[in-house]
C-alpha positions, 0 to 999 in steps of 0.5 A, spaced: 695 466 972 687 467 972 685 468 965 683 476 966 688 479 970 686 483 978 687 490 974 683 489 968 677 486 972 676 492 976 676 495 970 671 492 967 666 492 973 667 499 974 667 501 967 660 496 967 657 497 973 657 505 972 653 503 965 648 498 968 646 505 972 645 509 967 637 508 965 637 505 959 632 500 954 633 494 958 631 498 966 626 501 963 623 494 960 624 492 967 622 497 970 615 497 967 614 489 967 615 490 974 610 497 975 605 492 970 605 485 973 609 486 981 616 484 983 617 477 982 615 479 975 620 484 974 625 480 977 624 475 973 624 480 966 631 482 968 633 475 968 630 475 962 634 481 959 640 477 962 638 470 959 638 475 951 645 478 954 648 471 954 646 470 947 650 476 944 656 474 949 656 468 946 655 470 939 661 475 940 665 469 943 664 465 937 665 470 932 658 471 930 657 478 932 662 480 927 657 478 921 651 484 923 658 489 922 660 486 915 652 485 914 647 490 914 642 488 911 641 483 915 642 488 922 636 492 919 632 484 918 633 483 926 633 490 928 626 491 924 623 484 928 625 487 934 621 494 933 615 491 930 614 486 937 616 492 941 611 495 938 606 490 939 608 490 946 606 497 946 600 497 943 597 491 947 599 495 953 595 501 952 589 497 950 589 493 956 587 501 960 590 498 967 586 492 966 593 488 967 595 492 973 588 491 976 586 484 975 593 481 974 595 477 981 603 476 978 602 470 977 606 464 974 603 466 966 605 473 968 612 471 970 612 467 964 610 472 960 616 477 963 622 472 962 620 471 955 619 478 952 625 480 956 628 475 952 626 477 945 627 484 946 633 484 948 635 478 942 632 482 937 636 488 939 642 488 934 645 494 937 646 490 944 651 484 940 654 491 936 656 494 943 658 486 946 663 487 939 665 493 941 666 494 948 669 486 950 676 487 946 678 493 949 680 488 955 681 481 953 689 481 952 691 474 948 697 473 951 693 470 958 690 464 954 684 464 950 680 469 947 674 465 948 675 464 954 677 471 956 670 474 953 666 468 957 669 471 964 667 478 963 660 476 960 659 472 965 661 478 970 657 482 965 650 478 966 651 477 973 651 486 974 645 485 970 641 481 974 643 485 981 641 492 977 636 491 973 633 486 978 633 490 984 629 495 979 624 490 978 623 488 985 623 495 987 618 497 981 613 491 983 612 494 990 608 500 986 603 495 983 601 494 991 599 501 991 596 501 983 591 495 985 587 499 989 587 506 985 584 504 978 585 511 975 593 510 977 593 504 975 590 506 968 595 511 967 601 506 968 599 502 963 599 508 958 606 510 961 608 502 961 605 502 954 609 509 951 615 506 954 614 500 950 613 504 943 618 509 944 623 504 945 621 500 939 621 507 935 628 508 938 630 502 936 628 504 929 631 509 928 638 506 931 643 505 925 
C-alpha cells in the first residue's frame, strides 16, 4: 500500500496543476527574472521559488507552520521583511532604466542572483506556509502510515509541478531578452515593468492579512 492513495494522488496533481497555471506572485517574479537577465536565469528563479516551497513544505511537515496561525505578531515580522526586500528588488530595478537587460549577458552571478532571490521571496511569504497549512491536510488520511510522510510525498509532487511550470515560464521569458538586447528603449520599459512588478507584489504582500 503506497503512502498516498492512486485516487487521492490524482486529485491532488489535478487540484495543483490548475493552481500553478493560474498566474500568480511566484510566475510573475519568474516570469520577470527571466525578461531581465534570460532564460537560464528564469529557470534557475523558478527553482529558486521551488527551493523557498520545500522550506514551507518542510515546516508544515514539522508542525512549524502552525505557529505563524497561533502567532500573528510574528506572521506580520516575516511578512513585513519580505515586503521591504520586494521593495528593494523593485526600486533597484527601476533605477537600473534597462541597463540590467542592455548590458546583463545572463551570466553565472545573474543566475546566481535569480535563485537566491527567488529563495528569499518566496520564504519571506508567510501566506505561502498559510496555504501549505491549509491546502496538504485536505489529503492526507493517517490511516495509510505517517503524516510526515504523507505530506513529504505530496510536496514533493508540489515542488516538482512548480519547477515544470513556472520553469517553462522562465525559459520562454528569457527568449524575449534577445529581442530586448538590441531595442534599448524596449528594454528600458521592461525594467520599469519588471521593476512595478516587484512593488506591487511587495504592496500585495503588505496588505495581505
Amino acid at each position: 500500500m503506497g503512502v498516498v492513495s492512486g485516487e487521492v494522488l490524482v486529485a491532488y496533481l489535478a487540484l495543483v496543476t490548475v493552481l500553478m497555471l493560474t498566474p500568480g506572485p511566484d510566475m510573475l517574479f519568474v516570469l520577470a527574472s527571466g525578461v531581465r537577465s534570460g532564460s537560464r536565469a528564469g529557470f534557475v528563479a523558478a527553482v529558486g521559488v521551488a527551493v523557498g516551497e520545500t522550506v514551507h513544505l518542510l515546516a508544515a511537515a514539522a508542525g512549524l507552520a502552525a505557529v505563524f496561525h497561533a502567532a500573528p505578531a510574528l506572521y506580520d515580522l516575516v511578512r513585513f521583511a519580505g515586503v521591504a526586500y520586494l521593495l528593494w528588488l523593485g526600486v533597484r530595478t527601476l533605477r537600473a532604466r534597462g541597463a540590467g537587460v542592455v548590458e546583463g549577458r545572463g551570466g553565472a552571478a545573474s543566475t546566481r542572483r535569480a535563485f537566491w532571490r527567488g529563495v528569499v521571496t518566496n520564504v519571506l511569504n508567510p501566506k505561502m506556509a498559510l496555504f501549505t497549512l491549509a491546502l496538504l491536510p485536505q489529503f492526507v488520511d493517517p490511516s495509510r502510515g505517517p503524516v510526515p510522510a504523507q505530506l513529504l510525498v505530496l510536496g514533493a509532487c508540489f515542488v516538482a509541478l512548480e519547477i515544470v511550470v513556472d520553469g517553462t515560464v522562465g525559459l520562454a521569458a528569457g527568449r524575449v531578452r534577445g529581442v530586448l538586447v538590441r531595442r534599448p528603449r524596449a528594454a528600458r520599459g521592461v525594467e520599469v515593468a519588471s521593476g512595478s512588478v516587484f512593488l506591487g507584489l511587495g504592496a500585495k504582500l503588505a496588505v495581505t492579512r
